[in-house]
C-alpha positions in Angstrom: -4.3 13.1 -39.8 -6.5 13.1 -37.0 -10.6 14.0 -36.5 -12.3 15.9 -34.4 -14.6 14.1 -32.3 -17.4 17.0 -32.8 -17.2 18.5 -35.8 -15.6 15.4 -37.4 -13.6 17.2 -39.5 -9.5 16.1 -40.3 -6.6 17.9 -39.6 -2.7 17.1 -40.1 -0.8 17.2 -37.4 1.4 20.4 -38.7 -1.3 22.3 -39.0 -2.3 22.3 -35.6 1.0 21.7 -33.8 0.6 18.2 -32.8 3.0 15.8 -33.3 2.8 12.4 -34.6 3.8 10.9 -31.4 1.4 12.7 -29.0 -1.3 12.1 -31.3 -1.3 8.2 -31.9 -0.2 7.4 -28.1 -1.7 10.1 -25.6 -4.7 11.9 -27.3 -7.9 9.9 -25.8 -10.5 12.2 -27.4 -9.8 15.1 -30.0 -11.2 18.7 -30.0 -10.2 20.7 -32.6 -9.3 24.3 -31.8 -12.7 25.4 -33.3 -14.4 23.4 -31.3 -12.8 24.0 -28.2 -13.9 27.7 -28.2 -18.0 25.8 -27.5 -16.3 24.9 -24.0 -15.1 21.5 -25.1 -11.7 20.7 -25.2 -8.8 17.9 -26.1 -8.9 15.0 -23.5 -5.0 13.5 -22.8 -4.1 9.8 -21.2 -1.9 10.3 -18.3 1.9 9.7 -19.7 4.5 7.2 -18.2 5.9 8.1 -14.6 9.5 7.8 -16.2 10.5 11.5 -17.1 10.8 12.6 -20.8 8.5 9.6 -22.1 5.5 10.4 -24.3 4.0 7.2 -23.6 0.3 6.5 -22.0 0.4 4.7 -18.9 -1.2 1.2 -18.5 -4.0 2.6 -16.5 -6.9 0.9 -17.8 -5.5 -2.8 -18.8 -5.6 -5.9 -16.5 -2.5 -5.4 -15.2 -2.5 -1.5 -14.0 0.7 0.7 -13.7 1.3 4.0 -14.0 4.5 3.1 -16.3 4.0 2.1 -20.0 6.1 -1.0 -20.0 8.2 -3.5 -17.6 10.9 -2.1 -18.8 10.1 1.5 -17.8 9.4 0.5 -14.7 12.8 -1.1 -14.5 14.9 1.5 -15.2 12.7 4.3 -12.9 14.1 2.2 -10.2 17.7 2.2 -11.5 17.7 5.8 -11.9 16.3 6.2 -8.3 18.9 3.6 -6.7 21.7 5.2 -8.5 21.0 8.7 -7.3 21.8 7.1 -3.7 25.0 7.1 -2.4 26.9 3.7 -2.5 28.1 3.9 0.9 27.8 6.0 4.2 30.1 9.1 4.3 33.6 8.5 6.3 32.7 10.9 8.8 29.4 9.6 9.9 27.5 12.4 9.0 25.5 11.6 6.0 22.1 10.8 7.1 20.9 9.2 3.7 19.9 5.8 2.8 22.7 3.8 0.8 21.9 1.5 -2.4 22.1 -1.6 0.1 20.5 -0.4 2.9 17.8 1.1 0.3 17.3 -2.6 -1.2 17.0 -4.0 2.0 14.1 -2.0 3.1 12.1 -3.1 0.4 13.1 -7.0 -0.1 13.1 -7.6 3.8 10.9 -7.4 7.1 11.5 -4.9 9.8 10.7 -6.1 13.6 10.2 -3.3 16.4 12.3 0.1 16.9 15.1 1.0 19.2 15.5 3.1 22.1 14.7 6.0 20.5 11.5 5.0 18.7 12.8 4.8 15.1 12.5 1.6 12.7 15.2 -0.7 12.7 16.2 -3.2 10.6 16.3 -7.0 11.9 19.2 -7.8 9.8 22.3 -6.3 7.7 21.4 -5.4 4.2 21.3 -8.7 2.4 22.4 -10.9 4.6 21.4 -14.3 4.3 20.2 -16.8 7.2 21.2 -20.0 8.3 18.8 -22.6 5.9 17.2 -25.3 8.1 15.5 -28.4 7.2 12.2 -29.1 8.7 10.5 -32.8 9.1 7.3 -33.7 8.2 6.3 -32.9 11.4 7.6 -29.1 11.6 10.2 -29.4 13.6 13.4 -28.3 12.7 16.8 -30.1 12.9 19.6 -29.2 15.3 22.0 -29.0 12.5 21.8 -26.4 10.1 21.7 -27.6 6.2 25.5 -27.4 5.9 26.0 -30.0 8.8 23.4 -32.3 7.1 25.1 -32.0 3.5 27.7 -34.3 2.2 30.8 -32.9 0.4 29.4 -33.8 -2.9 26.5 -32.2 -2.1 28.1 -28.9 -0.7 30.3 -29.1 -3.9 27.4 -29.3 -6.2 25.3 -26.0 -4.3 28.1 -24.1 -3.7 28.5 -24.4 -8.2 24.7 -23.6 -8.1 25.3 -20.8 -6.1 28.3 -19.1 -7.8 26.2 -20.0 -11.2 23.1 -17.9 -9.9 25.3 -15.7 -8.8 27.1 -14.5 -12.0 23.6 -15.2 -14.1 22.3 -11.9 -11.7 25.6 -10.3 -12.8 24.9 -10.4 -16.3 21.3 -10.2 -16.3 22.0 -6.1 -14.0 23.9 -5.8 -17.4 21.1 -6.6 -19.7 19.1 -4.0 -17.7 21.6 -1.7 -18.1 22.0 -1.9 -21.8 18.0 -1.4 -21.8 18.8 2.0 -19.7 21.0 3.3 -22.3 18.9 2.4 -25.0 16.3 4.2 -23.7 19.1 7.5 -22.7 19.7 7.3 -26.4 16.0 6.9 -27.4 15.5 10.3 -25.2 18.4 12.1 -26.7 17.4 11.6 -30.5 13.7 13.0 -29.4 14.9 16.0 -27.5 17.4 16.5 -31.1 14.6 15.8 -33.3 12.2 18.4 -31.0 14.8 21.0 -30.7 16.6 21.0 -34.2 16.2 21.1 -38.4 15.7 16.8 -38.0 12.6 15.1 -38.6 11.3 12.3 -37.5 13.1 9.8 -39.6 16.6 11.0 -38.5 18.7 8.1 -37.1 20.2 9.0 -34.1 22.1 6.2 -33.1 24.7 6.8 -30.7 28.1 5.4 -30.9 28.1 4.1 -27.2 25.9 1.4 -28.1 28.9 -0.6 -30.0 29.1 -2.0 -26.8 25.7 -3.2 -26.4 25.4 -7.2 -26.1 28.8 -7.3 -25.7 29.4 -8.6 -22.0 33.0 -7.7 -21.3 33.2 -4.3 -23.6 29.8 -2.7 -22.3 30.9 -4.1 -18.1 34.1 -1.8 -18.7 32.3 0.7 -19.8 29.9 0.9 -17.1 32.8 0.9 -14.6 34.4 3.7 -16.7 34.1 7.1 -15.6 32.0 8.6 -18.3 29.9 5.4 -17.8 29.4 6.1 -14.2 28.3 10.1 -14.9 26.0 8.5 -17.6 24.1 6.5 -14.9 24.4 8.7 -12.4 23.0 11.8 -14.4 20.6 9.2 -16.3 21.5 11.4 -19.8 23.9 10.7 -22.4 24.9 14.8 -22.7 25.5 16.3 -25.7 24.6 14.9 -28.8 28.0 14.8 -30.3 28.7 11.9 -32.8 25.3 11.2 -33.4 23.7 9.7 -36.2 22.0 12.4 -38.2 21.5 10.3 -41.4 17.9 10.1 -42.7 16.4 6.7 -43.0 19.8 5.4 -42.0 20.1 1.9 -43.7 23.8 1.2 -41.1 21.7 1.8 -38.1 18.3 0.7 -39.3 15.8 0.1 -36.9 18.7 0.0 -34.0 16.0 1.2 -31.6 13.6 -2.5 -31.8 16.6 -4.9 -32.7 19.0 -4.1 -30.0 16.1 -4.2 -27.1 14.7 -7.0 -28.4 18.1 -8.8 -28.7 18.9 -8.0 -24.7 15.3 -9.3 -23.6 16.1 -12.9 -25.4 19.0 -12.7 -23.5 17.5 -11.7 -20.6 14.8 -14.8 -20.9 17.2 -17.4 -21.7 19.3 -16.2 -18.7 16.0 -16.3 -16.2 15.4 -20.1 -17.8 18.8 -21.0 -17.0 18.4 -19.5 -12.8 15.4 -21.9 -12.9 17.3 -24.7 -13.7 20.3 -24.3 -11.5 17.3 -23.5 -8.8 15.4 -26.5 -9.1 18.7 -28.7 -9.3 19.5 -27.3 -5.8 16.0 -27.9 -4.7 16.5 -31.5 -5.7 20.2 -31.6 -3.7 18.3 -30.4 -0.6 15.0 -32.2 -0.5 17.7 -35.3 -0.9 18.9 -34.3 2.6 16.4 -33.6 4.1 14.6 -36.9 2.9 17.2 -38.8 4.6 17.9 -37.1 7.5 14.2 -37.5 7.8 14.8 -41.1 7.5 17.3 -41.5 9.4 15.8 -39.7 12.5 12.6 -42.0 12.1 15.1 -45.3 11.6 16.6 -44.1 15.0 19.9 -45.0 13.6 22.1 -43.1 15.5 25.4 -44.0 16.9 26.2 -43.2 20.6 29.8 -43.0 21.6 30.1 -44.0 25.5 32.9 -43.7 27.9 35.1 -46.6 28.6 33.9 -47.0 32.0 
């Protein structure tokens, strides 16, 4: 039930065509419909940027947002990658942004514009430059990191790297999973809004057997009806969903499974650290004795036999 903030009288939700949902999470002050005829009238939040949500938007806590959660956040800008195109058209002629060329805008600098006064960028999308090692007095080596390096120590960050490098793999996955939980989450509202189901209907969807499970859920992505999911960011038609009410197979599918993937998705963030820091260590090594050697002066010259 819910009271009206000038008659302070109660009213259930059915009786005045508010839903459960609305009314705990986006109704900031209540107006009944009596009242509303003296001028006043229901005040909302503002909802979640990320389309079918009913959600109130973190507008008024420490950290603002006009999304109600990270993880809302996250997959707006899945959905808006993935509606570019992966790469430029054969023929030249497609004048949109790719996912790369998107990514790089955002994660890297731009510097001047060419000839015919339009940005360009300083480098190819995610390309990486030369690390250099810099002594204590700023000034930078003439060899680059992997002349300074031993082959131990190129062994151990070229492991490091390939480690990161499948930890960001998996962790895109994790993300992904949250995506179609929340595709599902949308579907079983739009069935419960649009159908004979109440709230307690289940609405589990078969696809996510393959949630948590690394290998099974990566070939479903790469699948074809993965790729349509992702693209379209909607699961379709609700064939062979759960319609059970109070569904003790699927119970509480919704919490567990996201809060499953997030553990994950911490444990796999604590594990980057590590490798991170390790090559820290591996570098500040070389640089601390090519440091030391420079100050040592202990080079060898080679001279000509004459």
């Amino acid at each position: 039930m819910i009271c009206c903030e000038k008659c302070e009288d109660w009213f259930h939700g059915e009786c005045i065509k508010l839903s459960k949902e609305i009314g705990e999470s986006l109704i900031e002050r209540f107006v009944c419909p009596n009242c509303t005829k003296e001028g006043l009238s229901t005040i909302y939040k503002k909802t979640c940027a990320l389309g079918t949500c009913r959600k109130a938007a973190r507008l008024w806590q420490d950290e603002t947002s006009v999304f109600c959660s990270n993880e809302h956040a996250q997959v707006w800008w899945e959905r808006l990658v993935s509606r570019l195109p992966k790469g430029k058209a054969k023929n030249g002629l497609n004048d949109h942004l790719s996912q790369d060329e998107f990514m790089a805008l955002i994660t890297s600098d731009l510097s001047g514009v060419d000839e015919n006064g339009l940005l360009t960028l300083v480098k190819m999308p995610f390309q990486k430059e030369a690390t250099k090692i810099q002594d204590a007095k700023g000034s930078t080596p003439e060899e680059d990191l992997s002349e300074i390096l031993t082959q131990e120590e190129k062994s151990i960050l070229e492991d490091a790297a390939n480690t990161r490098f499948h930890l960001a793999e998996d962790t895109l996955l994790c993300h992904k999973m949250l995506t179609l939980i929340e595709l599902a989450q949308e579907r079983r509202r739009k069935v419960i809004n649009a159908g004979p189901f109440g709230d307690d209907m289940c609405g589990y969807d078969p696809r996510l057997d393959t949630i948590s499970a690394r290998d099974a859920f990566a070939a479903f992505v790469k699948s074809s009806e993965g790729e349509a999911i992702f693209q379209a960011s909607e699961l379709g038609e609700a064939e062979g969903i759960c319609e059970r009410k109070r569904c003790k197979v699927h119970g509480g599918w919704q919490k567990m499974l996201v809060l499953g993937i997030k553990h994950q998705i911490r444990e796999m963030a604590g594990q980057a650290a590590e490798v991170s820091e390790e090559e820290k260590i591996v570098r500040d090594a070389a640089g601390e004795r090519w440091r030391r050697k420079k100050a040592e002066c202990n080079w060898v010259e080679v001279l000509d036999g004459a």
